[in-house]
TORPA-4810 file (N, C-alpha, C, O; in nm, 3 decimals):
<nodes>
NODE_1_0.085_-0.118_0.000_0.000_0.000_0.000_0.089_0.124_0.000_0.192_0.143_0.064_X
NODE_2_0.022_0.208_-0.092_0.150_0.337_-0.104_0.044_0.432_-0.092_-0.067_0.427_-0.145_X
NODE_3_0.115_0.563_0.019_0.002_0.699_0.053_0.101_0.788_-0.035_0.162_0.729_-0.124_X
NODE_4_0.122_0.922_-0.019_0.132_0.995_-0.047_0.168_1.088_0.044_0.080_1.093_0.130_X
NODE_5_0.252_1.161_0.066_0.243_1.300_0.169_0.350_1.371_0.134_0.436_1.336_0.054_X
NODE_6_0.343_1.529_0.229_0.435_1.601_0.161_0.462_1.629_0.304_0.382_1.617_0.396_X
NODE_7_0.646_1.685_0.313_0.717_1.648_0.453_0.764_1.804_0.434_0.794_1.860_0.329_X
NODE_8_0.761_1.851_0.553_0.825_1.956_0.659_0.876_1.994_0.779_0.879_1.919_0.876_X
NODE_9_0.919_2.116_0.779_0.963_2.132_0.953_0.905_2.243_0.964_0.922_2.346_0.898_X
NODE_10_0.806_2.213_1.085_0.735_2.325_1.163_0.796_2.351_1.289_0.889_2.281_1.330_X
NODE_11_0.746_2.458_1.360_0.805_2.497_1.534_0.673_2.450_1.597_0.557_2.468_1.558_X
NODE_12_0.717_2.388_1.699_0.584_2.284_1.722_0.601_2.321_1.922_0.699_2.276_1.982_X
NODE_13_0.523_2.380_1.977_0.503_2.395_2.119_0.434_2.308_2.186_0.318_2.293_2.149_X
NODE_14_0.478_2.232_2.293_0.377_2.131_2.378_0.398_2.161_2.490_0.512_2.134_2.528_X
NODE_15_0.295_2.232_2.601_0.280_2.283_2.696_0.421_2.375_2.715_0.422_2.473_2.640_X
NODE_16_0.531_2.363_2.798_0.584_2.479_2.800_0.786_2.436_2.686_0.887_2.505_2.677_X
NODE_17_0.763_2.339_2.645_0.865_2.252_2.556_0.825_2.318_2.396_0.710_2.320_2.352_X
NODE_18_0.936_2.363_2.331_0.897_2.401_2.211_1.075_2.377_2.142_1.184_2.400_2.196_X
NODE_19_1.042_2.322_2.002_1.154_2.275_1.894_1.115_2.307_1.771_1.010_2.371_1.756_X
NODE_20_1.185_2.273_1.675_1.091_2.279_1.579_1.134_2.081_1.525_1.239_2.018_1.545_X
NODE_21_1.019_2.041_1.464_1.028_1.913_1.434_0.967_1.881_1.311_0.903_1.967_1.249_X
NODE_22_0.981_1.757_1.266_0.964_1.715_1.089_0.814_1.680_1.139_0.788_1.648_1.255_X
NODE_23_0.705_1.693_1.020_0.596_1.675_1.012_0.538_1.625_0.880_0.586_1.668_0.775_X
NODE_24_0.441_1.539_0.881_0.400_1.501_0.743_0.250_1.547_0.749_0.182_1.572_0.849_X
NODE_25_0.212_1.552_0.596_0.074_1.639_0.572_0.035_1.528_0.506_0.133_1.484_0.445_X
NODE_26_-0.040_1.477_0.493_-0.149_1.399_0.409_-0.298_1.418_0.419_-0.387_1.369_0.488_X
NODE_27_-0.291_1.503_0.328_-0.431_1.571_0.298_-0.458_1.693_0.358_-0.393_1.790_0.321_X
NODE_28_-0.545_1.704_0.447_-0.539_1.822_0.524_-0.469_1.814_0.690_-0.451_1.908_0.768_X
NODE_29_-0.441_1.669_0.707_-0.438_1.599_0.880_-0.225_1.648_0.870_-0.153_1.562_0.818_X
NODE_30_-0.179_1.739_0.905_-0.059_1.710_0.989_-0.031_1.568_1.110_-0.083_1.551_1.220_X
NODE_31_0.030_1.517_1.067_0.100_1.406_1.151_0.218_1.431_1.197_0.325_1.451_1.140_X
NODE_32_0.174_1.427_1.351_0.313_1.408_1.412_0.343_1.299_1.489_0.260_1.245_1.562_X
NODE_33_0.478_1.258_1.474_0.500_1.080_1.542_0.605_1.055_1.630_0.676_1.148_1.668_X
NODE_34_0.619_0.960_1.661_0.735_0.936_1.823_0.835_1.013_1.762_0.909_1.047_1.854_X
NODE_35_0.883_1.065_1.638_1.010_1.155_1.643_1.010_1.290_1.722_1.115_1.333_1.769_X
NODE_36_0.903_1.351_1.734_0.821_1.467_1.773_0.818_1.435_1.924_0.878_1.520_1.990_X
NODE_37_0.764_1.336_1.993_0.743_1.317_2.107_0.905_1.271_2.206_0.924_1.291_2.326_X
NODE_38_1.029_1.188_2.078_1.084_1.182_2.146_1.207_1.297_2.170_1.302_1.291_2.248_X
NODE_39_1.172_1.404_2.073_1.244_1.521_2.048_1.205_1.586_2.199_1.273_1.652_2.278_X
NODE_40_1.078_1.542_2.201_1.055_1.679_2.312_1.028_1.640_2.451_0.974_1.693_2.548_X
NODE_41_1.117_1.468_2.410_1.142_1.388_2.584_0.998_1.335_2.641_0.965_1.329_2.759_X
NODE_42_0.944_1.310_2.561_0.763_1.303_2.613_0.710_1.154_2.563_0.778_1.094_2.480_X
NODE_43_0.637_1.119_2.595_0.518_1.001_2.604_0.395_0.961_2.625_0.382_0.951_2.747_X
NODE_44_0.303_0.933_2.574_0.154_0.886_2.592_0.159_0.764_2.646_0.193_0.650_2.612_X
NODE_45_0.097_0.845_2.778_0.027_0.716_2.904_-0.044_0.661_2.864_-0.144_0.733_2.860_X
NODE_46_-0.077_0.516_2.805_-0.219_0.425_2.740_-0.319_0.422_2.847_-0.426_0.363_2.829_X
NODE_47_-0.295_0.476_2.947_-0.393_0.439_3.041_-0.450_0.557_3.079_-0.572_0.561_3.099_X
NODE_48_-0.360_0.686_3.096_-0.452_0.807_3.090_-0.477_0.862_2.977_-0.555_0.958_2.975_X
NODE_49_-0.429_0.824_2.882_-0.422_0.891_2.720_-0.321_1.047_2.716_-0.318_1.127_2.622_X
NODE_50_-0.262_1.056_2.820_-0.177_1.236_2.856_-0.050_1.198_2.819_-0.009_1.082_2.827_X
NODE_51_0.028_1.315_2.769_0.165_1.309_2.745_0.237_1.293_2.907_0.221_1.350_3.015_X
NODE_52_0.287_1.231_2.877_0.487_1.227_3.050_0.579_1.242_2.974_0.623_1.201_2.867_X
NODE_53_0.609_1.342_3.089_0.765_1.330_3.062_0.854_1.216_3.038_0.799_1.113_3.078_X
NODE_54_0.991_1.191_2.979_1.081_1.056_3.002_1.197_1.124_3.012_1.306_1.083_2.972_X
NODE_55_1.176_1.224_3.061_1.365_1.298_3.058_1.322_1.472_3.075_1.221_1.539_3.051_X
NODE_56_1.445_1.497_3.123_1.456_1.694_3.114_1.438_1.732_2.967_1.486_1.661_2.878_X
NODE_57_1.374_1.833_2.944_1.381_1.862_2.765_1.501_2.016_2.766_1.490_2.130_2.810_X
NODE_58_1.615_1.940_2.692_1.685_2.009_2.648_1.712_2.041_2.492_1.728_1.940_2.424_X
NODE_59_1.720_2.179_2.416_1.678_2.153_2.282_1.835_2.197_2.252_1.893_2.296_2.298_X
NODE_60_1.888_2.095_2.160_2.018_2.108_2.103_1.996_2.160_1.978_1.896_2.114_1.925_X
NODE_61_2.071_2.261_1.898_2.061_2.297_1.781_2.245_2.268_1.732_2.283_2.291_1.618_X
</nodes>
């Protein structure tokens, strides 16, 4: 199965953590994926559905 999308880098803020990170567009839906989450040291609890922390967020350029 083959999609289609077109790839960028946006500046992307999550609560008080901000980078900028690669994003894919397919269609009108931006997707963002564990590269995004692990850029910004973060994780989804399956059980509360909320982002955690997994580390200090330090942004290296």
């Amino acid at each position: 199965m083959e999609a289609e999308a077109e790839a960028g880098v946006v500046h992307v803020k999550i609560n008080e953590r901000e980078a900028p990170t690669t994003v894919l567009i397919m269609g009108d839906e931006p997707l963002l994926g564990v590269e995004t989450l692990e850029t910004f040291g973060l994780k989804v609890n399956p059980e509360t559905e909320k982002l955690e922390p997994t580390r200090s967020f330090v942004l290296r350029v």
